[in-house]
Residue frames as qw, qx, qy, qz and C-alpha x, y, z in Angstrom:
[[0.894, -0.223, 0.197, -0.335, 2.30, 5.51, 10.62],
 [0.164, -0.496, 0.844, 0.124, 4.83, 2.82, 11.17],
 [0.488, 0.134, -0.820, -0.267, 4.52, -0.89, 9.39],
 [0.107, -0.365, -0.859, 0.342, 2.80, -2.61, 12.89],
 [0.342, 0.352, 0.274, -0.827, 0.23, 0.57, 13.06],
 [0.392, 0.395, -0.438, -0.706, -0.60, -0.03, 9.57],
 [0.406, 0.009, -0.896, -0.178, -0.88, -4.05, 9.75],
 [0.063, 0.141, 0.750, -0.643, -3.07, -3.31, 13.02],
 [0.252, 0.417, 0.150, -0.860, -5.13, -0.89, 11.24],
 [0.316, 0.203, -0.751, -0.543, -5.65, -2.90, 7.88],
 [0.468, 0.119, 0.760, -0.435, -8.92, -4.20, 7.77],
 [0.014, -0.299, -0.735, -0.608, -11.35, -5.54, 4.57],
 [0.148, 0.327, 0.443, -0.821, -14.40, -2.91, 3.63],
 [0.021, 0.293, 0.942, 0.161, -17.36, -3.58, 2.60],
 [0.135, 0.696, 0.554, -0.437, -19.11, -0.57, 3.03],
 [0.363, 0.905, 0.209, 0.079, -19.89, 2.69, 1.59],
 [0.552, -0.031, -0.081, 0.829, -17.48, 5.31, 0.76],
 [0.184, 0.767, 0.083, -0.609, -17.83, 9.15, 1.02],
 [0.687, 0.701, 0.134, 0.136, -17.73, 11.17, -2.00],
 [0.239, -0.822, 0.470, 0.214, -14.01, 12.57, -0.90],
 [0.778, 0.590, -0.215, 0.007, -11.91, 11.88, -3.86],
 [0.884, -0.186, 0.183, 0.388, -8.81, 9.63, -3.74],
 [0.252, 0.889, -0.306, -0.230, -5.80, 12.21, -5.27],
 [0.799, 0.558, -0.215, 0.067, -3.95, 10.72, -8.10],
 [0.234, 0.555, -0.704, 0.376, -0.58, 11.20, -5.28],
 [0.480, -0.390, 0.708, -0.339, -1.85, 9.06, -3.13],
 [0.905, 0.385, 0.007, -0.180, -3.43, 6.41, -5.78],
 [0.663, 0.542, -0.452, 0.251, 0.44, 6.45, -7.11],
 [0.167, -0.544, 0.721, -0.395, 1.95, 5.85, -3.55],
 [0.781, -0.208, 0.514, -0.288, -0.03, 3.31, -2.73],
 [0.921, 0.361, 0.125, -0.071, 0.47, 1.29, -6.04],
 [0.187, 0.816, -0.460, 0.297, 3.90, 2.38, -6.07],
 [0.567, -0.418, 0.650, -0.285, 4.01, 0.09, -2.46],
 [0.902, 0.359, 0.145, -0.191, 2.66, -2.57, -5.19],
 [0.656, 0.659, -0.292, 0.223, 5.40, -2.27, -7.95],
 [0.185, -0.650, 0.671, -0.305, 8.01, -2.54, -4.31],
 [0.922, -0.207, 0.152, -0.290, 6.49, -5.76, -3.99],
 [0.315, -0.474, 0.790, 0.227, 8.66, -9.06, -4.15],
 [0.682, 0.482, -0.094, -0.542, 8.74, -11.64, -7.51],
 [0.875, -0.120, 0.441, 0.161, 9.96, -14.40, -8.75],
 [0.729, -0.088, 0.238, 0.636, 12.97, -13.93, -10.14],
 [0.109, -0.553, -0.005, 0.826, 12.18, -10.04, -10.40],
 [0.197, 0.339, 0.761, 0.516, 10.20, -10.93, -13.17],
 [0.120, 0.317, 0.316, -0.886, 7.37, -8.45, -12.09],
 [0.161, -0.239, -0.733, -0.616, 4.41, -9.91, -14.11],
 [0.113, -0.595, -0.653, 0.455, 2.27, -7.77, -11.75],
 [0.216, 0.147, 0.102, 0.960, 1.12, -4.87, -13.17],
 [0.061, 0.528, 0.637, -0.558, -2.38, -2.06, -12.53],
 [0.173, 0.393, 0.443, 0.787, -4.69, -0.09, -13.83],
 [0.086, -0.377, -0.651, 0.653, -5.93, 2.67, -11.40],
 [0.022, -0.482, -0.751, -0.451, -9.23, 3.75, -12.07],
 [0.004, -0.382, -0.387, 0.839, -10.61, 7.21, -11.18],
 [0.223, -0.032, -0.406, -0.886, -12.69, 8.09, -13.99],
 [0.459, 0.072, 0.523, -0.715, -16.37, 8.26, -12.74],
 [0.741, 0.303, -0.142, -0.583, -17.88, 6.43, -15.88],
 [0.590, 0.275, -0.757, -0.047, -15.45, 3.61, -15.98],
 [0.092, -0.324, 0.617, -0.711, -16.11, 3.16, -12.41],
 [0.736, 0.110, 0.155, -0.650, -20.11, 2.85, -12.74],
 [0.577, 0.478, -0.574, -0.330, -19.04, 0.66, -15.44],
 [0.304, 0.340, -0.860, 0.229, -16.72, -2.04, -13.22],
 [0.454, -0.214, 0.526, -0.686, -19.56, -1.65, -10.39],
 [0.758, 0.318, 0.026, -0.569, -22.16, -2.68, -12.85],
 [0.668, 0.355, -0.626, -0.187, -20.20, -5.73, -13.77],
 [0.139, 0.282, -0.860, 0.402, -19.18, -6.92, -10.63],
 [0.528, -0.365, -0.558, -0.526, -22.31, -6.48, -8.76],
 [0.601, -0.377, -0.567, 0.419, -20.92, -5.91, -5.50],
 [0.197, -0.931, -0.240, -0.193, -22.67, -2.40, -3.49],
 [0.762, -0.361, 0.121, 0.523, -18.86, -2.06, -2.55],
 [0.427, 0.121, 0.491, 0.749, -17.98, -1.11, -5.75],
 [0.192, 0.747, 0.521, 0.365, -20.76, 1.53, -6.27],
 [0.242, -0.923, -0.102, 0.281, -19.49, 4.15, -3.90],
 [0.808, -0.266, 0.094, 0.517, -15.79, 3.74, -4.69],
 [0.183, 0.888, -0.075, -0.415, -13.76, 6.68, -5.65],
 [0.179, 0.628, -0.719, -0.237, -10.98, 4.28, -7.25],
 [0.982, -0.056, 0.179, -0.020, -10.10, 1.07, -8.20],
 [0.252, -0.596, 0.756, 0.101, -6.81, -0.75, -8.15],
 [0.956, 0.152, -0.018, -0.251, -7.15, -3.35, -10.94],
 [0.293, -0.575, 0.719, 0.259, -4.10, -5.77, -10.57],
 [0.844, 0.483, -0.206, -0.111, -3.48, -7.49, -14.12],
 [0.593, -0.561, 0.575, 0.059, -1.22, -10.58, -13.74],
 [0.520, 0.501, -0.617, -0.312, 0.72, -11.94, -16.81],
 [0.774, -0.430, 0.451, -0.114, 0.86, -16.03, -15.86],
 [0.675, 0.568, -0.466, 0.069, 4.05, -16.71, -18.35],
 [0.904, -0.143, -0.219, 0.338, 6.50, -19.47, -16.94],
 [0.029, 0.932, -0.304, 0.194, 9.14, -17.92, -15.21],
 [0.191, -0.695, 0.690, -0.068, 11.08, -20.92, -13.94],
 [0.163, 0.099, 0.964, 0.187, 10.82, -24.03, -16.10],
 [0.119, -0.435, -0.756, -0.475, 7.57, -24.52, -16.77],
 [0.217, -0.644, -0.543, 0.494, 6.22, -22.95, -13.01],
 [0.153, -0.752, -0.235, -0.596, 4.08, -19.31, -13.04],
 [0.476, -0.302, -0.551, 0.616, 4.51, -17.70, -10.06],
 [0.077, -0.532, -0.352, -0.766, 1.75, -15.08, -11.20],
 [0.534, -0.633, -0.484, -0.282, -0.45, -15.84, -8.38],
 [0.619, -0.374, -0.318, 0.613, 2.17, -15.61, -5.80],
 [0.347, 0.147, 0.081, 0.923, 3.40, -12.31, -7.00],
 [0.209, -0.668, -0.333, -0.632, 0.05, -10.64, -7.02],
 [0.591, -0.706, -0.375, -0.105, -0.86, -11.33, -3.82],
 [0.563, -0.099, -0.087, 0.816, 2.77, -10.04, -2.60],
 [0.164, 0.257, 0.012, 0.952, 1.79, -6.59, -3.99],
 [0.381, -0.571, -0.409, -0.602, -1.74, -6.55, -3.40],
 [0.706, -0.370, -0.341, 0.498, -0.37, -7.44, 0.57],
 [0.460, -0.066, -0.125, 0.877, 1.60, -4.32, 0.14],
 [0.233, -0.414, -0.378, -0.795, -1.37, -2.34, -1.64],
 [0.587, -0.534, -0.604, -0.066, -3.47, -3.17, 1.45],
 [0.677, -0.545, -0.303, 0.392, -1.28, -1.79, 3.92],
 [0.173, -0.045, 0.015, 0.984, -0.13, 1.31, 2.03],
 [0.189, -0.598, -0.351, -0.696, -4.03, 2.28, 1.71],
 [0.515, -0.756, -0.400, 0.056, -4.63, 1.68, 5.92],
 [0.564, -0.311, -0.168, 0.746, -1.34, 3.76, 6.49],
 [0.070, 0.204, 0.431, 0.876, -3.46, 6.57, 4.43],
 [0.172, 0.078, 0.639, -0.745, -6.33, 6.15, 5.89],
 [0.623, 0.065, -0.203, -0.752, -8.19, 5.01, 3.48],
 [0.754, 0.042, 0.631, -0.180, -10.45, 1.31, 3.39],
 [0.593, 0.303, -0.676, -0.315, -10.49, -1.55, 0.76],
 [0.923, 0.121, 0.219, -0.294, -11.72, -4.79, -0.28],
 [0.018, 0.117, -0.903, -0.414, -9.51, -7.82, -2.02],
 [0.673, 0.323, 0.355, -0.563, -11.89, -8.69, -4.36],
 [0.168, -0.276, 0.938, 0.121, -10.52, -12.03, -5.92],
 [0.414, 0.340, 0.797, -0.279, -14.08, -14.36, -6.19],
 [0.479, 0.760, 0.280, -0.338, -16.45, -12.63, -7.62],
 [0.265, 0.722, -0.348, -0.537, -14.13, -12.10, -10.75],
 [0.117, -0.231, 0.952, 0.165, -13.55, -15.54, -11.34],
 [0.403, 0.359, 0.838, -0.087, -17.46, -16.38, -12.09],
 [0.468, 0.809, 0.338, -0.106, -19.50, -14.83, -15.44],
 [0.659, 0.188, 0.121, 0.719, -16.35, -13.75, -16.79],
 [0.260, -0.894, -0.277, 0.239, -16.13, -10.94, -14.85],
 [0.569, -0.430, 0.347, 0.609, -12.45, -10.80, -15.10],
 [0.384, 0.275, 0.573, 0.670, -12.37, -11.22, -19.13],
 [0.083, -0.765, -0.639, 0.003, -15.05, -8.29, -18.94],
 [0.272, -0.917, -0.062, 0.287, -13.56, -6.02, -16.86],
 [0.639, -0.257, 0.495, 0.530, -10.39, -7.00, -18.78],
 [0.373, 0.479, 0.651, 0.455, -11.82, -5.81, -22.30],
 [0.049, -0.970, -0.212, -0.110, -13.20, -2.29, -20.78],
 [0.437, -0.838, 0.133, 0.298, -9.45, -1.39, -19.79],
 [0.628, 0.696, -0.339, -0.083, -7.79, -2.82, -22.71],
 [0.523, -0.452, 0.721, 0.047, -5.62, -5.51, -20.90],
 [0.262, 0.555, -0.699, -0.367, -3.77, -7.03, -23.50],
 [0.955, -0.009, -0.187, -0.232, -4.77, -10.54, -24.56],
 [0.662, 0.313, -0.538, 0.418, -2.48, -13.04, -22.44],
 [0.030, 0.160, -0.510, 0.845, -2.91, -10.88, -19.46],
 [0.361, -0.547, -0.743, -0.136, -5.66, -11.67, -16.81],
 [0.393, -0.666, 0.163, -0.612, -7.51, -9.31, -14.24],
 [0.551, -0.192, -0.747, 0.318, -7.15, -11.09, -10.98],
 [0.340, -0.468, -0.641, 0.505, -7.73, -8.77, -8.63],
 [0.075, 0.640, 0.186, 0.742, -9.75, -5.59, -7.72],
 [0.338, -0.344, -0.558, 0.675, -9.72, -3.30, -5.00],
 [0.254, 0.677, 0.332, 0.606, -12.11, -0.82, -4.56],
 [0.548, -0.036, -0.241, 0.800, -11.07, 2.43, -2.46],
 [0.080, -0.661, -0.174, -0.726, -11.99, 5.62, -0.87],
 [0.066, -0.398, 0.557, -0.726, -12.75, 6.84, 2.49],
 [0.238, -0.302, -0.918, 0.093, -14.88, 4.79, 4.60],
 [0.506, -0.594, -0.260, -0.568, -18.72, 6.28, 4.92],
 [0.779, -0.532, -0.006, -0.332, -18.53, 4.11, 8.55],
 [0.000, 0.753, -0.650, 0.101, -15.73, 3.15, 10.73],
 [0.959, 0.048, -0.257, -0.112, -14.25, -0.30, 10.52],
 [0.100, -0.584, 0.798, -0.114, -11.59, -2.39, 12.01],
 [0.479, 0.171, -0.838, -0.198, -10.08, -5.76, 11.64],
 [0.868, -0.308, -0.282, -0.268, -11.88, -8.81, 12.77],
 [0.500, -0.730, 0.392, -0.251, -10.31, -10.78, 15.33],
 [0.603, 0.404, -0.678, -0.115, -8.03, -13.29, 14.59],
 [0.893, -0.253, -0.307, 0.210, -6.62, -16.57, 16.40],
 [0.433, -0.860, 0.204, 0.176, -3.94, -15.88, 19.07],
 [0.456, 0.641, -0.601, -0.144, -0.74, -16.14, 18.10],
 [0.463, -0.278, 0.795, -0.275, -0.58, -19.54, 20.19],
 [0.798, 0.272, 0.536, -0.054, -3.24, -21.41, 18.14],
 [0.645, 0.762, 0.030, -0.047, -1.37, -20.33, 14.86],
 [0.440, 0.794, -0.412, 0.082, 2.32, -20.29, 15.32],
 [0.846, -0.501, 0.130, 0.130, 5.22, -22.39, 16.81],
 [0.359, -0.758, 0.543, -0.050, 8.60, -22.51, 17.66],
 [0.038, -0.432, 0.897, 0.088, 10.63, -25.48, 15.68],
 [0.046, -0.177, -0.934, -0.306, 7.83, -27.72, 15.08],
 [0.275, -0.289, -0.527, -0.750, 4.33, -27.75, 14.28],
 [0.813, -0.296, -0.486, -0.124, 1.51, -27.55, 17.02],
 [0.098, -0.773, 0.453, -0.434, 4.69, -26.70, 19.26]]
């Protein structure tokens, strides 16, 4: 699948999954698309912990609390160091979302579905939580989770704005 098939096909799921297991070579391709990602100043203070192990799974579900997370065969936890990297500026947040961009679009060129799941981690210390069951090093923060697998029910992206009401040509608004 080329790079337009793949940004066509990329949609956010929210259902079930089957029970068809994610293989560990595709887990590492996609997250692999991750670690390609761009950084600020190639610092790369992106980093993952992919989760296949059925108990640690149950585990992440049972914290989050989103019926997403209970099928999933994997999770993609992105862990985002937010040390200065240029003066005083972080450019953690940027960076994630670079890979997790990339992580998105190497799971629809696979055929599998996912969720950015970004919110929900940010309220009952979810994050610090989920952080502590993976061992993420103090200093380092969960930020994102994706969970992954084949899609129980087909999905496809919402509909967006044309490109007319969203882009222009030399000046805003056109």
């Amino acid at each position: 699948m080329d790079l337009f098939e793949a940004v066509e096909r990329r949609y956010s799921y929210r259902g079930d999954f089957t029970a068809d297991p994610v293989p560990r070579e595709d887990l590492e391709k996609i997250v692999q698309a991750g670690i390609r990602a761009p950084s600020a100043l190639n610092e790369q203070v992106t980093s993952f912990v992919i989760v296949d192990d059925p108990e640690l799974l149950g585990q992440i579900a049972a914290i989050t609390e989103k019926s997403v997370c209970n099928t999933a065969q994997a999770m993609i936890v992105c862990v985002t160091d937010p040390k200065p990297v240029f003066g005083e500026l972080s450019f953690a947040t940027e960076d994630c979302a670079a890979s997790v961009e990339n992580i998105l679009l190497a799971t629809a060129a696979l055929g599998y579905a996912t969720v950015w799941l970004d919110g929900v981690l940010r309220r009952d210390n979810r994050a610090g939580r989920i952080a502590q069951l993976l061992g993420v090093p103090e200093g380092k923060q969960v930020r994102i989770l994706l969970p992954l697998g084949v899609a129980a029910e087909p999905g496809r992206q919402k509909e967006k704005l044309p490109f007319a009401r969203r882009a222009w040509f030399n000046r805003y608004g056109g």
